[in-house]
C-alpha positions in Angstrom: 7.0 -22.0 2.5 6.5 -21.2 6.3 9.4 -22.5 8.4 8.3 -24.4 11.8 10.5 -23.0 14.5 10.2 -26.2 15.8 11.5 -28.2 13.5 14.7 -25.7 12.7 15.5 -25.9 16.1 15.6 -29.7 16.3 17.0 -30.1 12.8 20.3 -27.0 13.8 22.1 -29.8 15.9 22.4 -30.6 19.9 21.5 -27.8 21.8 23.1 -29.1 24.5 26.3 -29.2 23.3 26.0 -25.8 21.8 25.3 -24.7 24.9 28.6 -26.4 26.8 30.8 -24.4 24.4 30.0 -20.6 23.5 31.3 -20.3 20.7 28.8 -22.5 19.2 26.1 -20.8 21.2 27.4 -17.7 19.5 27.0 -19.3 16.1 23.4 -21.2 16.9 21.7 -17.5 17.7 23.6 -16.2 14.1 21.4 -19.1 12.4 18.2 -18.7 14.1 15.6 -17.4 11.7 14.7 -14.1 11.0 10.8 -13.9 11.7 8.5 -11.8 9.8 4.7 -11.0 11.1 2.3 -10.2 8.2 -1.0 -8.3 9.0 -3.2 -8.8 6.1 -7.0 -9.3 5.1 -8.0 -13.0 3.9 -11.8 -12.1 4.4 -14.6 -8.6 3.1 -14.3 -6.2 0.8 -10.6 -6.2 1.6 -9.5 -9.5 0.7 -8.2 -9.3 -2.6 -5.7 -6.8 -1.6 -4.8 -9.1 1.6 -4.3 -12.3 -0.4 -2.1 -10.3 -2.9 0.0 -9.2 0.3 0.7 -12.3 1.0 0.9 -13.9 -2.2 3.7 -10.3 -2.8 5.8 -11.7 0.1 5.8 -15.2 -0.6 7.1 -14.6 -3.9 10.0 -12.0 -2.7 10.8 -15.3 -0.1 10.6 -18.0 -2.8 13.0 -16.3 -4.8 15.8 -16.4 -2.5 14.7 -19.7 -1.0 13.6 -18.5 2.0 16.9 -16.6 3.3 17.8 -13.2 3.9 21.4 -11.6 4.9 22.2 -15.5 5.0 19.8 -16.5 7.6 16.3 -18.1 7.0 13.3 -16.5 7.5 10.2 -17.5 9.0 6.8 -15.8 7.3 4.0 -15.8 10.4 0.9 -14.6 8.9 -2.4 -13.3 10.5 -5.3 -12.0 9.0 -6.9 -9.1 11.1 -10.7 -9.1 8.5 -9.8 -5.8 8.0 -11.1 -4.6 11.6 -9.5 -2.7 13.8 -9.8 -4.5 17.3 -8.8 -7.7 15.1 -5.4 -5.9 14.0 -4.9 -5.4 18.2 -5.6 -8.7 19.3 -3.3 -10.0 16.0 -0.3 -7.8 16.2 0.2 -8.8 20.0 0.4 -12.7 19.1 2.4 -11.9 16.7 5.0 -10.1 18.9 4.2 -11.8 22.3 3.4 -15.5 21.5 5.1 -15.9 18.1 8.0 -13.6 18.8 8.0 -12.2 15.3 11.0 -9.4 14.9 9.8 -7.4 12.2 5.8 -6.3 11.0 4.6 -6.0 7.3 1.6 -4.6 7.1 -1.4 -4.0 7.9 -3.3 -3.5 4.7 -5.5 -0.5 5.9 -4.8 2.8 6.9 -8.0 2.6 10.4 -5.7 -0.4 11.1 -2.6 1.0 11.4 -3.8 4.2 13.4 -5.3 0.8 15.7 -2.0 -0.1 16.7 0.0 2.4 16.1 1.1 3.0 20.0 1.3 -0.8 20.1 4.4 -0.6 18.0 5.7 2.4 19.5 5.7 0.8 22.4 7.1 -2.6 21.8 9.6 -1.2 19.5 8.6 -3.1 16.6 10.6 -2.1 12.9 7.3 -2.0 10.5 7.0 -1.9 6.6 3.7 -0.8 6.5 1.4 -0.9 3.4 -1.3 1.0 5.2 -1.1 4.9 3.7 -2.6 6.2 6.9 -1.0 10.0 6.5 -0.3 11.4 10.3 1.3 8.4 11.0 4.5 10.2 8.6 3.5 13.2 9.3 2.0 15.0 12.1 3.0 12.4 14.4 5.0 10.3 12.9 6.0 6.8 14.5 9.9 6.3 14.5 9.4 2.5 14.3 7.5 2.9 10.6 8.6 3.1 7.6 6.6 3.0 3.8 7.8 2.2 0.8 3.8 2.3 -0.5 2.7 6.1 -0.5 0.5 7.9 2.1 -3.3 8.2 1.1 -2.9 11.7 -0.8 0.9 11.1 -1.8 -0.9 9.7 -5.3 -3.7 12.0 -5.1 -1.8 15.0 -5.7 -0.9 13.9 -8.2 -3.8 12.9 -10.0 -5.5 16.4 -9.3 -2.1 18.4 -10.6 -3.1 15.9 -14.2 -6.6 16.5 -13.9 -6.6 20.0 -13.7 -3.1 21.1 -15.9 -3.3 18.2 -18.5 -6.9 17.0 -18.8 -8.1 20.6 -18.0 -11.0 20.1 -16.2 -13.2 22.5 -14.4 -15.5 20.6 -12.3 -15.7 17.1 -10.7 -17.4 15.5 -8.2 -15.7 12.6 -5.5 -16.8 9.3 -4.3 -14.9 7.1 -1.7 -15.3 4.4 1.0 -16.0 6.2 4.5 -12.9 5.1 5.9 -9.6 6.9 6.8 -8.2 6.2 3.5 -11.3 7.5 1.4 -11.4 10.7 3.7 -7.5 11.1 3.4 -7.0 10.6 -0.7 -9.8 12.3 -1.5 -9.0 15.1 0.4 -5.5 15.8 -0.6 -7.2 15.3 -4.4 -9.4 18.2 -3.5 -6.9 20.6 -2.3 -4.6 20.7 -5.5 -7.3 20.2 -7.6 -9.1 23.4 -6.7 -5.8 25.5 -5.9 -5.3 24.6 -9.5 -8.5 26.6 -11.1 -10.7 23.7 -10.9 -14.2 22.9 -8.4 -15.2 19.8 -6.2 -19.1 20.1 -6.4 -19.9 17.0 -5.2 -18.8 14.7 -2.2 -20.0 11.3 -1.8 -18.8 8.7 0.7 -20.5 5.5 1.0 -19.6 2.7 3.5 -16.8 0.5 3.0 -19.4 -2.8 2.9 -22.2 -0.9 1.1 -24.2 -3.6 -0.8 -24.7 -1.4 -3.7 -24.2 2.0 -5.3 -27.7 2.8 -6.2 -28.8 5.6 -4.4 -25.2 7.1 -4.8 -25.4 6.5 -8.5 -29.1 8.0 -8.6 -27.6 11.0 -7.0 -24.8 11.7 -9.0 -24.1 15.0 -10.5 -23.4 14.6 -14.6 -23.1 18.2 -15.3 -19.3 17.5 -14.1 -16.0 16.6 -16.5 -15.1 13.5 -14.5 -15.3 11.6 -10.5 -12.4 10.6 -8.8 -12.9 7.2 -7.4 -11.6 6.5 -3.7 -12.1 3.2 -3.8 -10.3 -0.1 -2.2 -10.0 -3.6 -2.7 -12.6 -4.7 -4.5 -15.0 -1.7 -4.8 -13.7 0.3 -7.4 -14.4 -3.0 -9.5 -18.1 -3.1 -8.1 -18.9 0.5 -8.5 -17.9 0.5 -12.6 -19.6 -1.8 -13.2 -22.9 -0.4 -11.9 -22.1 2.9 -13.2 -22.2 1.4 -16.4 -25.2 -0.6 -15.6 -27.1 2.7 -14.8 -26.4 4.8 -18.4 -23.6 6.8 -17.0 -20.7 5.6 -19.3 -19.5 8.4 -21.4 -21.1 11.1 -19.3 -18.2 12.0 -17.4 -14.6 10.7 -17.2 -13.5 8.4 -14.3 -10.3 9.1 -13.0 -9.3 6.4 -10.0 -6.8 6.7 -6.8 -4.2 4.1 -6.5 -6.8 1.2 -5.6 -9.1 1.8 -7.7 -9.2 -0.3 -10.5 -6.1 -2.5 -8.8 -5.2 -5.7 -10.8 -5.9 -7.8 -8.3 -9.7 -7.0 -9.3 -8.9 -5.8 -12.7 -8.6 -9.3 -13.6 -12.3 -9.7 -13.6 -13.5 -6.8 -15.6 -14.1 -6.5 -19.2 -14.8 -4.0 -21.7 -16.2 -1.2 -19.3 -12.3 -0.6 -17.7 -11.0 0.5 -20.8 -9.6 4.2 -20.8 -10.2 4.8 -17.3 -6.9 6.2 -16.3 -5.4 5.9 -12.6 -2.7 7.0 -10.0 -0.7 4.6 -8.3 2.9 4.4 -7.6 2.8 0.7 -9.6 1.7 -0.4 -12.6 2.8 -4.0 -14.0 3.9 -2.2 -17.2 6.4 -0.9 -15.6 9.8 -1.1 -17.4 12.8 -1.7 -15.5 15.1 -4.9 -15.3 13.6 -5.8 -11.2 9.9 -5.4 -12.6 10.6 -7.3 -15.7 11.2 -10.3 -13.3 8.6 -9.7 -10.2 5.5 -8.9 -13.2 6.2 -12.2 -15.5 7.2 -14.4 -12.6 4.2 -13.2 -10.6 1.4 -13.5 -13.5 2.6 -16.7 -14.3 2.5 -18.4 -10.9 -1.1 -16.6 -9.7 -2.6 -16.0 -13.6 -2.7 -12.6 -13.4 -0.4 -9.2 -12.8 1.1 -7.9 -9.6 -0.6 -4.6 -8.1 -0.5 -2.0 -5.3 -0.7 -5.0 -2.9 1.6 -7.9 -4.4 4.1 -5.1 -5.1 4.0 -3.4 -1.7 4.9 -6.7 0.1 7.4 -7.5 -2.6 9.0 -3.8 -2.3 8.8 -3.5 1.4 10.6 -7.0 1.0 13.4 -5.4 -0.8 14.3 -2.4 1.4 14.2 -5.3 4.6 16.6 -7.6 3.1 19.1 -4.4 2.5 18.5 -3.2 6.1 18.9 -7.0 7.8 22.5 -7.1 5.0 23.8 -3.9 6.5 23.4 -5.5 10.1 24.7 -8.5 8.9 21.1 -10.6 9.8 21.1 -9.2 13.3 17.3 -8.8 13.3 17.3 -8.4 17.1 19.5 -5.1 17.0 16.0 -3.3 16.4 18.1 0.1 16.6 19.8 -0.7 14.5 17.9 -2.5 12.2 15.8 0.9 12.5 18.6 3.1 11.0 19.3 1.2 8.0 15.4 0.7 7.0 15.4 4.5 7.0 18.6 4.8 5.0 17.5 2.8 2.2 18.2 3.8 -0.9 17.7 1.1 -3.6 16.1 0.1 -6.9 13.0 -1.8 -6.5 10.1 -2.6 -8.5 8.7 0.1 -8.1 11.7 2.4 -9.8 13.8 3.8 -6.4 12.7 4.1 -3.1 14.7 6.3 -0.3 12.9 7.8 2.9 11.9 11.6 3.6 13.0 12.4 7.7 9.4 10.9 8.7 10.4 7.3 7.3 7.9 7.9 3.9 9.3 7.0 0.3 10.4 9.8 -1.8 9.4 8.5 -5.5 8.3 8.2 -8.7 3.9 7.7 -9.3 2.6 7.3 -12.3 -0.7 8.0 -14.4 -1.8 5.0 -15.6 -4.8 3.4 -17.9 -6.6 0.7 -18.7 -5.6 -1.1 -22.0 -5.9 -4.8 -23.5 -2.7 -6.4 -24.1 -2.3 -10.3 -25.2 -6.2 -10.5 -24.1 -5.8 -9.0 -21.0 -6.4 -5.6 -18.9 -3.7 -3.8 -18.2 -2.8 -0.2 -16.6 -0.8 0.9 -19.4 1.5 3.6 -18.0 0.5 7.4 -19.6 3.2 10.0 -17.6 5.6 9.6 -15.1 5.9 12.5 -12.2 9.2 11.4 -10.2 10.5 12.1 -7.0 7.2 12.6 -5.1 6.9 13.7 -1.7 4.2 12.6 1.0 3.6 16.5 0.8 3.6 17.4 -2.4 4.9 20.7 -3.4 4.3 22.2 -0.6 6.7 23.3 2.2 6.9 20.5 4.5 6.3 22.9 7.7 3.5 24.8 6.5 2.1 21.1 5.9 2.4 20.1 8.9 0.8 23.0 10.6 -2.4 22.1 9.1 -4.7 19.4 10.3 -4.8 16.2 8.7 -6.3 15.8 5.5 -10.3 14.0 6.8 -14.0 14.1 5.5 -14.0 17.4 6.2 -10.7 19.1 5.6 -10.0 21.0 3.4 -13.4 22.2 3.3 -15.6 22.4 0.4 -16.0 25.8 -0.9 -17.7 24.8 -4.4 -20.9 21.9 -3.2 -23.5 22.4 -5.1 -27.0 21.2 -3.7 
């Protein structure tokens, strides 16, 4: 589906003759392509998510045969293994060698704080799917916007459900030792105990941890429920060993946005069902742009759409209404700038608009794990719309705190 630059070039007509009168000069630049970079993960624990970014995009550019604002687009794609000095080295040949015009991506929050001053710098407009939360917040990057959700966006939410409809009094956490792990799990924390209830336990395993014996062997079962901070494929390895070790039934498992994604919820079976989740997606979800993207995309791949297919198809939305509103003029980065952040839209997601720090404003959803027509689903439960990156709190007061890590908030409630 990848354009060669090449090729268009030769195939657009004599540039020499183009160039002896300007008005077709004029007309040749109007028709160059429009070139996306995609930072994604084809290889680790991350790849599932990565090939569903791609697979996300690819669809969005199938769909409308490879044109946006009336121009054709060129997808380059480069996969960074999910480490940061890889995202670095990537992102530059994407701007510098391949002369890409707009970023999607990267998949992981550590990589986007990687090269975050890279695309300040360059001046690079970037749909990021990475939720990494100061880079909307504390110091937020005028050339990023996220149509995704920062790491605790979903969180919140989950904790507000866990404590006020699930009424739970104590829980422990467990999440990769990554920026994302620290940052969802924290923000899950802080409304969850401000709401009456107690973290006693923190675990955080690495993020390529070749089991989760010696966590599971010192888990804490005197609790109501975990929250799972999982990504990519993780979630899916960690249920199934909790099951394998006689914990099933002890305690409820509630699970961030990643958890228990589709893109691994494909290969579960019988031990997903009834764990409920947070994400700002779920494949169930009923409006007319999802009841396209969902069926179209399970019956190319054999399987639903999730937090990573729909990010890149999203993020492909709200950039094919900022390129209309500059008539295609991808090179007006300014521009091109002012009308990402303006977006206000239908997706299929449900709407997306932009707070001042270039984060979406919208709905997330509680979701669980049903079979339907023989397959897993995340059945959606409640609907909590028009969520900010900073909850209910005052925006300023947010802001004045540190960013939400390993350590903050800190844990009042541990139990040895």
């Amino acid at each position: 589906m990848t354009i060669n630059r090449r090729d268009f070039l030769v195939g657009s007509g004599a540039a020499s003759l183009g160039l002896a009168v300007p008005t077709l000069v004029n007309a040749q630049k109007s028709n160059e392509p429009i070139r996306i970079g995609l930072l994604t993960v084809k290889t680790g624990p991350l790849a599932s998510g990565g090939i569903d970014m791609e697979r996300g995009i690819m669809m969005y550019l199938n769909e409308r045969n490879n044109m946006m604002a009336g121009r054709k687009v060129e997808l380059v794609v480069a996969d960074t293994g999910g480490v940061p000095a890889n995202t670095k080295t990537k992102v530059q040949e994407l701007v510098e060698r391949d002369k890409v015009q707009v970023l999607m991506g990267p998949l992981a929050a550590f990589e986007a704080l990687a090269i975050d001053d890279y695309i300040k710098t360059q001046k690079i407009p970037t749909l990021s799917v990475a939720a990494a939360e100061d880079m909307t917040q504390r110091k937020p990057n005028p050339w990023f916007v996220r149509a995704t959700s920062s790491s605790a966006q979903c969180s919140h939410v989950m904790a507000d459900y866990c404590a006020k409809i699930m009424k739970f009094k104590r829980m422990v956490m467990i999440a990769d030792d990554i920026a994302y792990g620290h940052e969802m799990n924290a923000g899950f924390q802080r409304v969850f105990e401000e709401n009456g209830g107690k973290i006693v336990q923190k675990l955080f395993p690495p993020l390529t941890a070749p089991d989760y014996g010696s966590f599971l062997a010192q888990l804490k079962t005197n609790v109501d429920g975990i929250f799972l901070g999982f990504a990519g494929s993780n979630g899916f390895r960690f249920v199934r060993q909790f099951n394998e070790y006689g914990l099933r039934g002890k305690m409820a498992i509630m699970g961030g946005m990643t958890a228990l994604d589709e893109s691994v919820l494909k290969n579960m079976g019988d031990e997903a069902l009834g764990i409920q989740t947070v994400c700002w997606y779920s494949a169930e979800l009923d409006n007319p742009i999802n009841l396209k993207f969902a069926p179209g995309f399970r019956k190319t791949f054999g399987y639903d759409p999730g937090y990573y297919a729909a990010g890149t198809y999203v993020s492909g939305a709200v950039l094919e209404n900022a390129l209309n509103a500059v008539n295609g003029d991808a090179n007006n980065k300014d521009a091109l700038m002012a009308a990402l952040k303006k977006t206000n839209i239908p997706t299929a997601r449900g709407p997306v608009k932009f707070d001042q720090y270039g984060n979406i404003v919208g709905d997330v959803y509680i979701r669980q794990v049903e079979r339907k027509d023989k397959r897993l689903v995340n059945a959606v439960l409640r609907t909590y719309t028009n969520v900010s990156q900073f909850w209910t709190y005052d925006p300023k007061s947010f802001l004045g705190q540190p960013v939400y890590t390993r350590d903050y908030p800190p844990a009042k409630n541990l139990e040895s």
